[in-house]
DRENPA-3360 file (N, C-alpha, C; in nm, 2 decimals, always signed):
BEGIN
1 = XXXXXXXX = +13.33/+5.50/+11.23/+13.45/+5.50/+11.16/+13.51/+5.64/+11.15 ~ +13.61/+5.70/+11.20/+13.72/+5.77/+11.15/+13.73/+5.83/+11.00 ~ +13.66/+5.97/+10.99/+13.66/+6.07/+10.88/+13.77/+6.05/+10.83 ~ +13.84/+6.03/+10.72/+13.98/+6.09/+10.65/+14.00/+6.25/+10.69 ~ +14.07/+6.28/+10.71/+14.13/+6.44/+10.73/+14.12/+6.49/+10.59 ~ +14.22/+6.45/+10.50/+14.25/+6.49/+10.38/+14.25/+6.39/+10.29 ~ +14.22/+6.44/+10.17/+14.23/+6.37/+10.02/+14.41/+6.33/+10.05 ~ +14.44/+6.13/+10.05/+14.57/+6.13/+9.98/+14.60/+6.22/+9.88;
9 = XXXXXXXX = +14.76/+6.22/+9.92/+14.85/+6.32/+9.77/+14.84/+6.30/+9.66 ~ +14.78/+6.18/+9.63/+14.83/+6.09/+9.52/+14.60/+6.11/+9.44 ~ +14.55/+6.12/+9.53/+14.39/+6.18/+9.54/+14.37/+6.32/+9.50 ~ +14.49/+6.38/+9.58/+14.44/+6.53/+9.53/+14.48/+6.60/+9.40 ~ +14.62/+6.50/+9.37/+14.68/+6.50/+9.24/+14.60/+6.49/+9.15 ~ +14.48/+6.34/+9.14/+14.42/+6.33/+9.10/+14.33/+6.43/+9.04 ~ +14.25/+6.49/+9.15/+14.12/+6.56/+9.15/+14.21/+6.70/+9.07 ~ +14.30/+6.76/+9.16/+14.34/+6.89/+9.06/+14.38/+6.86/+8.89;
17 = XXXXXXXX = +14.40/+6.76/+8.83/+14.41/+6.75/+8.72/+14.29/+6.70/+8.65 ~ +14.20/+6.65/+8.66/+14.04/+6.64/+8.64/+13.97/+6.80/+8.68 ~ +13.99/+6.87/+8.78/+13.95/+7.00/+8.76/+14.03/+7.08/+8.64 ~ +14.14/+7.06/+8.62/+14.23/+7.15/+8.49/+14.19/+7.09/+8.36 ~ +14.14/+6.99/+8.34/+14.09/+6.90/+8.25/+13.96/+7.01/+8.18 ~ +13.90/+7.08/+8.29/+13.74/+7.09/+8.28/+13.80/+7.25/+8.20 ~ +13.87/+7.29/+8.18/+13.90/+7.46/+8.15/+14.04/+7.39/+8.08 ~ +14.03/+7.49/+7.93/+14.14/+7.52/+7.87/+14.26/+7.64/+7.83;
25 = XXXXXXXX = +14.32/+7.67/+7.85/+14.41/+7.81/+7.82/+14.42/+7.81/+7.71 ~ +14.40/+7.98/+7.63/+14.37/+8.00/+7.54/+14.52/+7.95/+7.43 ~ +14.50/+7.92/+7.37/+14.60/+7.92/+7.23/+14.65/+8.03/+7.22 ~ +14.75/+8.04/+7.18/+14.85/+8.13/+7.13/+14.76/+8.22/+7.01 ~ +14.77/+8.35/+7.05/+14.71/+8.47/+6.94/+14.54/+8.44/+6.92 ~ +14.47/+8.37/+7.05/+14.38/+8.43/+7.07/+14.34/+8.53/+7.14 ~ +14.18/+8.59/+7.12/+14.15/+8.71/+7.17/+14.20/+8.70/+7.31 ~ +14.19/+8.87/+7.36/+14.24/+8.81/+7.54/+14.10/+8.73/+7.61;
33 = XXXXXXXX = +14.07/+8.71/+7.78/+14.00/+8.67/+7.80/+13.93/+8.85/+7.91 ~ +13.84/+8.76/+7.93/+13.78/+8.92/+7.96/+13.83/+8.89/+8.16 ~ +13.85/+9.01/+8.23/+13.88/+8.99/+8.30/+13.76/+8.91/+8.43 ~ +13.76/+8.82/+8.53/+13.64/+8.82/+8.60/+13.58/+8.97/+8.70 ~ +13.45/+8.98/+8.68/+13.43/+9.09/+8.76/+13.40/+9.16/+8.90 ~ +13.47/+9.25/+8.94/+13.46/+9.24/+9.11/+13.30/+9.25/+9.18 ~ +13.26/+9.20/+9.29/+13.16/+9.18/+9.36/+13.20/+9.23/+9.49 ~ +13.09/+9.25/+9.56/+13.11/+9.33/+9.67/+13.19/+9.21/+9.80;
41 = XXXXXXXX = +13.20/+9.22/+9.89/+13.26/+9.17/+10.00/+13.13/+9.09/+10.08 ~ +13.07/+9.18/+10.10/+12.91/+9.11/+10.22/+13.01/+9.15/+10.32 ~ +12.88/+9.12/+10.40/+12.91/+9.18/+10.58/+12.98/+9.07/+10.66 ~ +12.98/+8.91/+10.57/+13.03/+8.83/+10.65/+13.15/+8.76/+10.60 ~ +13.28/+8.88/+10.58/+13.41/+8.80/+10.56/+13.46/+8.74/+10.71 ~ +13.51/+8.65/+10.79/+13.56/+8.59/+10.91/+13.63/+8.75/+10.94 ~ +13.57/+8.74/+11.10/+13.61/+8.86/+11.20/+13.78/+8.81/+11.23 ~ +13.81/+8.67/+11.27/+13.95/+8.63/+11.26/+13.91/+8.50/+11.20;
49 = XXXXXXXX = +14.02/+8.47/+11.13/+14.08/+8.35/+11.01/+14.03/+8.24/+11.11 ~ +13.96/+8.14/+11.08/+13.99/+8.02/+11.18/+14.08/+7.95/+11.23 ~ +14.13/+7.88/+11.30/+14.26/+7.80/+11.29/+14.24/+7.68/+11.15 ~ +14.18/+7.61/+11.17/+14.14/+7.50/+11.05/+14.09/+7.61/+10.91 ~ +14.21/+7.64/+10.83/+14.13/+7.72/+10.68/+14.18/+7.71/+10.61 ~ +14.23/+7.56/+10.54/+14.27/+7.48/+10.50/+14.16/+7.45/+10.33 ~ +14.20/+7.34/+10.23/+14.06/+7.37/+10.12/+13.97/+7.28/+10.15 ~ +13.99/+7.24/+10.23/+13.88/+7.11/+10.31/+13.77/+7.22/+10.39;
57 = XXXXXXXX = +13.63/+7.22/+10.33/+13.57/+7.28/+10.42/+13.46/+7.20/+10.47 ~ +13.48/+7.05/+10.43/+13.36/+6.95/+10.47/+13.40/+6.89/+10.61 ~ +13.50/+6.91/+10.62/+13.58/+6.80/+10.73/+13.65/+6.93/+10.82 ~ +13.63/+6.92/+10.97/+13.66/+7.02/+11.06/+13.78/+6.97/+11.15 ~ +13.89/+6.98/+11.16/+13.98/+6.88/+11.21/+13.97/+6.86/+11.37 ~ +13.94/+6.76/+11.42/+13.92/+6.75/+11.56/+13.75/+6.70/+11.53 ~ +13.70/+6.67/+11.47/+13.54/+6.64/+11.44/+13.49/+6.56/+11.37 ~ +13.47/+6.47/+11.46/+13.39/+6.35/+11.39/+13.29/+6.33/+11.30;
65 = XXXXXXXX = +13.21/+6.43/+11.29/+13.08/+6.43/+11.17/+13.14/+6.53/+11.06 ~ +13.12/+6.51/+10.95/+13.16/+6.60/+10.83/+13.05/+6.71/+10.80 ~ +13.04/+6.83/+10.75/+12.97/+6.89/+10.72/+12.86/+6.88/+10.66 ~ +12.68/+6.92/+10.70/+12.55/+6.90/+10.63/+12.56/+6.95/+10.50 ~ +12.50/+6.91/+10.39/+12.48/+6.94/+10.27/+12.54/+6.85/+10.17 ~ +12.54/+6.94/+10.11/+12.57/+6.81/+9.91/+12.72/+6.85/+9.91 ~ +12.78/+6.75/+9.91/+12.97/+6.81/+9.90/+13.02/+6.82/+9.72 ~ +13.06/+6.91/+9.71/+13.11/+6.97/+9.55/+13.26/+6.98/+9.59;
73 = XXXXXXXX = +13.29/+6.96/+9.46/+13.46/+6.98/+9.41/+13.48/+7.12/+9.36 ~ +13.53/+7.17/+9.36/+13.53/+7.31/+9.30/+13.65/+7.34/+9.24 ~ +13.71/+7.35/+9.16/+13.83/+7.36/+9.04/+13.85/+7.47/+8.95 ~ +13.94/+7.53/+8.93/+13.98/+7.65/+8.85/+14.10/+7.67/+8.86 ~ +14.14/+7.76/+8.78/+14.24/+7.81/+8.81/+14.27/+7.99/+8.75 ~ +14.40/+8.02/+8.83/+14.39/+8.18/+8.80/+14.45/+8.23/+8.72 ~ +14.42/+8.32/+8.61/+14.45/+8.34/+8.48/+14.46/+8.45/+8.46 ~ +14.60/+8.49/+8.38/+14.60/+8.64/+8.36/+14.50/+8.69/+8.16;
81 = XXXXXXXX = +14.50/+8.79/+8.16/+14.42/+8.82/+8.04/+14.41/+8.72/+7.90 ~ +14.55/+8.71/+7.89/+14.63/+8.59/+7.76/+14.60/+8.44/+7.79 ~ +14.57/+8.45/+7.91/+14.53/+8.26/+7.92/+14.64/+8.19/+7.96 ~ +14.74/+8.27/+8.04/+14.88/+8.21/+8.11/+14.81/+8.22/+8.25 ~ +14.89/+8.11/+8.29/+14.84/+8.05/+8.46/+14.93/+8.15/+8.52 ~ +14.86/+8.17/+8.65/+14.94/+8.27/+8.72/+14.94/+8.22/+8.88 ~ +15.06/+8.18/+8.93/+15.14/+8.10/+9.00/+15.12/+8.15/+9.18 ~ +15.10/+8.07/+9.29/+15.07/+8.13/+9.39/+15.03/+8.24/+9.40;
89 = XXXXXXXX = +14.89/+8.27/+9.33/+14.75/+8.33/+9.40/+14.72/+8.28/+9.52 ~ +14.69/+8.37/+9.63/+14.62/+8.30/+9.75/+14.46/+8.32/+9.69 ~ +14.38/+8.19/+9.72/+14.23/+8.23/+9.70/+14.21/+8.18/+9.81 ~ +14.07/+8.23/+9.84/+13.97/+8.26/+9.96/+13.85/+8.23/+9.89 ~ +13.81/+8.10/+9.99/+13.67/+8.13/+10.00/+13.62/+8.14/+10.11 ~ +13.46/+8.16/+10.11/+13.35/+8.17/+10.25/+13.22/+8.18/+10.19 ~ +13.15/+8.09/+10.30/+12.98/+8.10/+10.24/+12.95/+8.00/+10.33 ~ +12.81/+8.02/+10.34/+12.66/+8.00/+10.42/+12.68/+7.84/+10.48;
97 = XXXXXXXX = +12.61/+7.82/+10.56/+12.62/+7.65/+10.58/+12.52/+7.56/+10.48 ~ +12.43/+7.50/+10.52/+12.34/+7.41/+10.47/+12.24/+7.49/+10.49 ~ +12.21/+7.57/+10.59/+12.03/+7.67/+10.66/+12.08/+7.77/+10.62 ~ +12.16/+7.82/+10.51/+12.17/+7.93/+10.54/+12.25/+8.06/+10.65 ~ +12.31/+8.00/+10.69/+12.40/+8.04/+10.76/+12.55/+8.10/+10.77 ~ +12.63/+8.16/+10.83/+12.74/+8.22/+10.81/+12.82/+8.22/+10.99 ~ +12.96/+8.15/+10.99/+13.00/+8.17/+11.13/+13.03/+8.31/+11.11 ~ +12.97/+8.41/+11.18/+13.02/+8.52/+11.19/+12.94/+8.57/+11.28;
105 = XXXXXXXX = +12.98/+8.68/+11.39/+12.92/+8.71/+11.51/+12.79/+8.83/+11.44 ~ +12.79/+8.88/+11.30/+12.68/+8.93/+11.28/+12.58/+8.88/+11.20 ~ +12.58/+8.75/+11.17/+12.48/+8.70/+11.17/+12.38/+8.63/+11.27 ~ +12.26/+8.71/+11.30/+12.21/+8.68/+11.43/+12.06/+8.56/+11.40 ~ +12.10/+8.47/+11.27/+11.99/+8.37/+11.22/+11.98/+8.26/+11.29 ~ +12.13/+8.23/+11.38/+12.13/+8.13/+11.46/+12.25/+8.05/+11.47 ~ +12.29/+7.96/+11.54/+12.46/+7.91/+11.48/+12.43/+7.84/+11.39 ~ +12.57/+7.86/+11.32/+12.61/+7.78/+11.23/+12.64/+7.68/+11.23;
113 = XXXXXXXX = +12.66/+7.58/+11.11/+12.69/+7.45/+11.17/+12.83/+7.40/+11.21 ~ +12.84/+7.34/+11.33/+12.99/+7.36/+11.37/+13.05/+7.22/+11.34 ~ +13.02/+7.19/+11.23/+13.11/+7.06/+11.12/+13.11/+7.10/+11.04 ~ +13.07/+7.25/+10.94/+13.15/+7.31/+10.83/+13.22/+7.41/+10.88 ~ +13.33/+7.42/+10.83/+13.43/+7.50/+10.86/+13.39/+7.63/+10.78 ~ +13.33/+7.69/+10.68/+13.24/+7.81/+10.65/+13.40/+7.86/+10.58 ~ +13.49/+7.87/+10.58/+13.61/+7.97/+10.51/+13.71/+7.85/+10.49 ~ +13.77/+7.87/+10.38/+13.89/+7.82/+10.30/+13.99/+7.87/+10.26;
121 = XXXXXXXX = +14.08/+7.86/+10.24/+14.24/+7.96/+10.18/+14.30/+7.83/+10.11 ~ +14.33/+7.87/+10.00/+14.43/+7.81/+9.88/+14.53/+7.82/+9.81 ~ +14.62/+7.79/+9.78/+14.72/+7.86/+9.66/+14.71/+7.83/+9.54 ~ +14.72/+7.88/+9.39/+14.73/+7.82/+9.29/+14.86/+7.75/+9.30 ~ +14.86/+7.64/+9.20/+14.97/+7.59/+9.16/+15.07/+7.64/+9.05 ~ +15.18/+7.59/+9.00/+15.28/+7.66/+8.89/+15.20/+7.67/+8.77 ~ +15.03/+7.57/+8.75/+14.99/+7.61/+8.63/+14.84/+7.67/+8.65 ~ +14.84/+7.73/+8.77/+14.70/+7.84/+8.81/+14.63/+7.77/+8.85;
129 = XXXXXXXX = +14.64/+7.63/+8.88/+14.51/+7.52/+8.93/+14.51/+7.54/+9.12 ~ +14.37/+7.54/+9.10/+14.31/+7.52/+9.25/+14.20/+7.45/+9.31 ~ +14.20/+7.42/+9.39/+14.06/+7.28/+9.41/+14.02/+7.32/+9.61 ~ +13.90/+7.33/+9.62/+13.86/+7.30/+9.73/+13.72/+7.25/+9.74 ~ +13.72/+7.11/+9.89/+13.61/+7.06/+9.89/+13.53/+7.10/+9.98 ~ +13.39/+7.18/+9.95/+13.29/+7.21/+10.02/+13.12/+7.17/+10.00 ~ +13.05/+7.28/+10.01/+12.93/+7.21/+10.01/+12.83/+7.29/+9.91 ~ +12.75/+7.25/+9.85/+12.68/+7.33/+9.74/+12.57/+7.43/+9.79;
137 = XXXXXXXX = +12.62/+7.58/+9.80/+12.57/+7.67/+9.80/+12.44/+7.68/+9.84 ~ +12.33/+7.72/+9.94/+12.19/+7.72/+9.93/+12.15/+7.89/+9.90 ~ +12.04/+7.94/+9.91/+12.03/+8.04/+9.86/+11.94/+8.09/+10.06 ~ +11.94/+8.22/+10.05/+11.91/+8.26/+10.18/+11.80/+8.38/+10.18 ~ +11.78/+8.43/+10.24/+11.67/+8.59/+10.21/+11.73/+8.65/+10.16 ~ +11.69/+8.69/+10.04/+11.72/+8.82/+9.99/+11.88/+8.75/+9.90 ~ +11.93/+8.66/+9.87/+12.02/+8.61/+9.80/+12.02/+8.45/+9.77 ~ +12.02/+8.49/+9.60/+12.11/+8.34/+9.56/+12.19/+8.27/+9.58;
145 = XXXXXXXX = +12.19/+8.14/+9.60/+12.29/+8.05/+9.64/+12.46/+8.10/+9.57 ~ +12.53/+8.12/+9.61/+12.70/+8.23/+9.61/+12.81/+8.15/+9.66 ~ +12.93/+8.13/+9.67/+13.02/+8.14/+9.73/+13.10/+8.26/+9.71 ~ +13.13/+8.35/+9.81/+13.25/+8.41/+9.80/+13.39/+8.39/+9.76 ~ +13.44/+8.52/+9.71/+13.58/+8.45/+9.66/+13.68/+8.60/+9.70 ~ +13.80/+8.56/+9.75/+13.91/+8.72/+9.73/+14.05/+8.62/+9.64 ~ +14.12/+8.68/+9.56/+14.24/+8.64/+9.50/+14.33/+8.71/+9.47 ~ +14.44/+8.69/+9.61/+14.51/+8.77/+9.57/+14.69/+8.74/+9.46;
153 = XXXXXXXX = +14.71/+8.84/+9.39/+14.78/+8.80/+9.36/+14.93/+8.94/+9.37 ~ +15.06/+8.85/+9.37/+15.17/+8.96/+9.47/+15.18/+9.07/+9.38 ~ +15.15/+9.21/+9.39/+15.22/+9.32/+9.32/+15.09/+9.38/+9.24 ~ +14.94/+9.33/+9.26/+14.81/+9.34/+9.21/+14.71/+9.38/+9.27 ~ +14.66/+9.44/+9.30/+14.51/+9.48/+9.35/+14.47/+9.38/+9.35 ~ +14.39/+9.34/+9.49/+14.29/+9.17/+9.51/+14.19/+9.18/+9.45 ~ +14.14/+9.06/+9.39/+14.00/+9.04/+9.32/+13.92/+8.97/+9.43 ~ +13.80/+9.05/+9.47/+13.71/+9.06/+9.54/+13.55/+8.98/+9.41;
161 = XXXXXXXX = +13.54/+8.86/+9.40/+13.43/+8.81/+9.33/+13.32/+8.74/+9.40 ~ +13.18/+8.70/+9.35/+13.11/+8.59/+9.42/+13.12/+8.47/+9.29 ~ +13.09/+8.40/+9.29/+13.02/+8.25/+9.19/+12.89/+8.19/+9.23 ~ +12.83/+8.17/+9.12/+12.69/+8.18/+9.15/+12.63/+8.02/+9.06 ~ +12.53/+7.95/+9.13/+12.51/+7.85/+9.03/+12.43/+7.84/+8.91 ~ +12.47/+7.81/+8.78/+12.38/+7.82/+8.64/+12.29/+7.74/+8.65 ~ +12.20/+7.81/+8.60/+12.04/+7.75/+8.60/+11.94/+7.78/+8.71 ~ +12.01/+7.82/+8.85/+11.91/+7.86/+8.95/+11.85/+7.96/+8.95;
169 = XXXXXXXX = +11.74/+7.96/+8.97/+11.58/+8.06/+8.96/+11.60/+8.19/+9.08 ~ +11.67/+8.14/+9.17/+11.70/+8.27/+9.22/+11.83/+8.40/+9.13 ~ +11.85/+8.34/+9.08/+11.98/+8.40/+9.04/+11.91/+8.55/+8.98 ~ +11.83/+8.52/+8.94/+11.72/+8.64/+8.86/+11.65/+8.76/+8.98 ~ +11.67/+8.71/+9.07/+11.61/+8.80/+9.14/+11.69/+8.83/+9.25 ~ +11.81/+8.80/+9.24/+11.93/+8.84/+9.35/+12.01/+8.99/+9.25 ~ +12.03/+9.07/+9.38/+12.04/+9.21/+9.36/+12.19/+9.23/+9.26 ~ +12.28/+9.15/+9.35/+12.43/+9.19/+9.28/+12.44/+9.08/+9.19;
177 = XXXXXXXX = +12.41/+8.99/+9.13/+12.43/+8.90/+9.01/+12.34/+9.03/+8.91 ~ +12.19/+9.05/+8.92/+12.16/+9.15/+8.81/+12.25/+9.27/+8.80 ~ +12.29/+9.31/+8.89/+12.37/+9.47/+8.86/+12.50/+9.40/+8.78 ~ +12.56/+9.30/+8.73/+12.65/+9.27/+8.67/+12.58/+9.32/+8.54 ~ +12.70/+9.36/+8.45/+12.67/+9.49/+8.33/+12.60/+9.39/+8.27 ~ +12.65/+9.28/+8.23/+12.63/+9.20/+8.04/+12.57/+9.07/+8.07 ~ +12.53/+9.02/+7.99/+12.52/+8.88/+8.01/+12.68/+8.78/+8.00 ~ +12.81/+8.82/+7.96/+12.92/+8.75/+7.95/+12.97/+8.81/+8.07;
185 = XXXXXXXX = +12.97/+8.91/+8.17/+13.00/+8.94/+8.28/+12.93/+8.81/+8.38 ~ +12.79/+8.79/+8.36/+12.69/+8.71/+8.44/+12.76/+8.54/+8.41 ~ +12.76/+8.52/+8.27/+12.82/+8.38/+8.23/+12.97/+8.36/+8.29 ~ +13.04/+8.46/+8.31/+13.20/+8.44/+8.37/+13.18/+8.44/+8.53 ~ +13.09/+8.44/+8.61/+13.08/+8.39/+8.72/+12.96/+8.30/+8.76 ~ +12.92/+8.20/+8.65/+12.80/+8.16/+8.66/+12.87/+7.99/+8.63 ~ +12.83/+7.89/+8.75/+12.92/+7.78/+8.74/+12.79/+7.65/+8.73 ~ +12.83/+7.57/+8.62/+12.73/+7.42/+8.63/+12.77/+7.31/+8.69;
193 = XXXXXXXX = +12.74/+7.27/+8.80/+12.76/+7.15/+8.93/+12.75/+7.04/+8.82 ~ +12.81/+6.94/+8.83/+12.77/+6.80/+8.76/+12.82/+6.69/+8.82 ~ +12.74/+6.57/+8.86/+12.79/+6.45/+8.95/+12.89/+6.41/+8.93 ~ +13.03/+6.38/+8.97/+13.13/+6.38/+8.97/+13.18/+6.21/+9.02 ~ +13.12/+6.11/+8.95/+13.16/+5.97/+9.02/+13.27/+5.92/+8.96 ~ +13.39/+5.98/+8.90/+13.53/+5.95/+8.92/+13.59/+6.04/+9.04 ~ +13.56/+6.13/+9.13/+13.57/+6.17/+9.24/+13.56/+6.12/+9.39 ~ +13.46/+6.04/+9.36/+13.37/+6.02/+9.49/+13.25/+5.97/+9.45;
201 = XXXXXXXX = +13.15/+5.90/+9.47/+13.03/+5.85/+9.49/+12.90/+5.97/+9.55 ~ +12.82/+6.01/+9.47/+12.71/+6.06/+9.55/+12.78/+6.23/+9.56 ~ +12.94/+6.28/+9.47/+12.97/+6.43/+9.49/+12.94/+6.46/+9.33 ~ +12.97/+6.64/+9.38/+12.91/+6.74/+9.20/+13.09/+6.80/+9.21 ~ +13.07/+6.83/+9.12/+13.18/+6.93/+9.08/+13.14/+7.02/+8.99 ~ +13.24/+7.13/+8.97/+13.20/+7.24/+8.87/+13.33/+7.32/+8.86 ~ +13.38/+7.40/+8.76/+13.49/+7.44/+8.76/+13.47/+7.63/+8.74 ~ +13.57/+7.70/+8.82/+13.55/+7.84/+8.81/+13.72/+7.88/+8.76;
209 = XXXXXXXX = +13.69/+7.92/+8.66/+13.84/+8.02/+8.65/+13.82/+8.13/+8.64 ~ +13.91/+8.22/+8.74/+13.94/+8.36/+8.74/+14.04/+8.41/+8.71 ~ +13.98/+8.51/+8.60/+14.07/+8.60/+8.54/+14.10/+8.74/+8.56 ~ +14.23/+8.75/+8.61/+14.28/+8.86/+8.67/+14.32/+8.97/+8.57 ~ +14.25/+9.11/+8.54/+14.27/+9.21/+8.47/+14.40/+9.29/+8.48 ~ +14.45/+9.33/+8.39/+14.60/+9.42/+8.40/+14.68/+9.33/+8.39 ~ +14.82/+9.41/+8.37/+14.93/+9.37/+8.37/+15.00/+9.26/+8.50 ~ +15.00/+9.17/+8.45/+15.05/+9.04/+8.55/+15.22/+9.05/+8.54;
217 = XXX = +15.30/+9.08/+8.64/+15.43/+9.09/+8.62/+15.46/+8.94/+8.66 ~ +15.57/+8.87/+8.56/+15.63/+8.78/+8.59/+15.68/+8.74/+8.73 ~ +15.69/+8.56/+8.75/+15.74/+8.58/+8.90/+15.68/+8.63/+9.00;
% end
């Protein structure tokens, strides 16, 4: 049987308002929010953008098998200090396959799998919401299970972050999650997966909002 390409409109409408569901914007004349905090890049951002980098990173267009691993929903949206949505952010993601792996010509562990597409690009919407479908994180030598993140937003310095999963035992012994200052620095990029069967059958979801520091200029 023939993979669907994409979530119908009327599907993804869905899923983006069940990911906005999961995070609230702060009320009027609460504290600000703290900003999310930058993480390094890694060695394996894409040498060139793929053609397919789209938020679908389960499904590779032209490919009949969908990507190995546990498929997750991923939902957030991008927020400036006050808890106002902040409107076409391009977000980025990229990360590992199922083994541990990265398409990138310097990782020399072995190929990747070539039914995950490994990189994503997104836009927020008019109320900061964003959703892409991938695969849940494994952890590799020397690092905890991660997804990468860049978000840029127009007239702002990019936010360069990772996301990390809550509760995993590696997380404790991965280098750049402990150099994070605080424990509310660690909790603002620390996300909880949970089975998701108004989604899909047998998928997790979890929701990340990032919060962009400084002055957000209108528009």
């Amino acid at each position: 049987m023939t993979i669907d390409r994409k979530l119908s409109r009327r599907r993804l409408v869905t899923t983006l308002a069940a990911g906005a569901a999961m995070g609230m914007a702060l009320p009027a004349g609460a504290a600000s929010l703290m900003a999310t905090p930058h993480q390094n890049e890694g060695p394996f951002y894409p040498v060139n953008i793929p053609l397919d980098h789209d938020s679908d990173l389960v499904q590779v267009t032209g490919h009949a098998k969908a990507a190995a691993g546990d498929i997750v929903h991923l939902f957030g949206r991008v927020l400036d200090s006050s808890g106002s949505a902040i409107a076409a952010a391009k977000v980025e993601i990229w990360q590992c396959d199922s083994e541990g792996r990265y398409h990138h010509p310097g990782d020399s562990r072995g190929p990747a799998d070539p039914d995950f597409q490994g990189y994503g690009m997104a836009q927020s919407r008019y109320d900061g919401a964003w959703r892409f479908r991938t695969i849940k994180p494994v952890p590799y030598s020397g690092r905890a299970p991660h997804i990468h993140f860049i978000v840029s937003v127009p007239g702002h310095p990019r936010l360069t972050t990772q996301m990390y999963l809550a509760g995993h035992p590696r997380n404790r012994e991965d280098s750049l999650y402990r150099s994070l200052g605080s424990d509310r620095e660690r909790e603002s990029v620390t996300v909880s997966l949970a089975a998701a069967p108004k989604i899909a059958p047998g998928v997790l979801a979890g929701n990340f909002d990032i919060v962009i520091g400084g002055n957000i200029s209108a528009g």
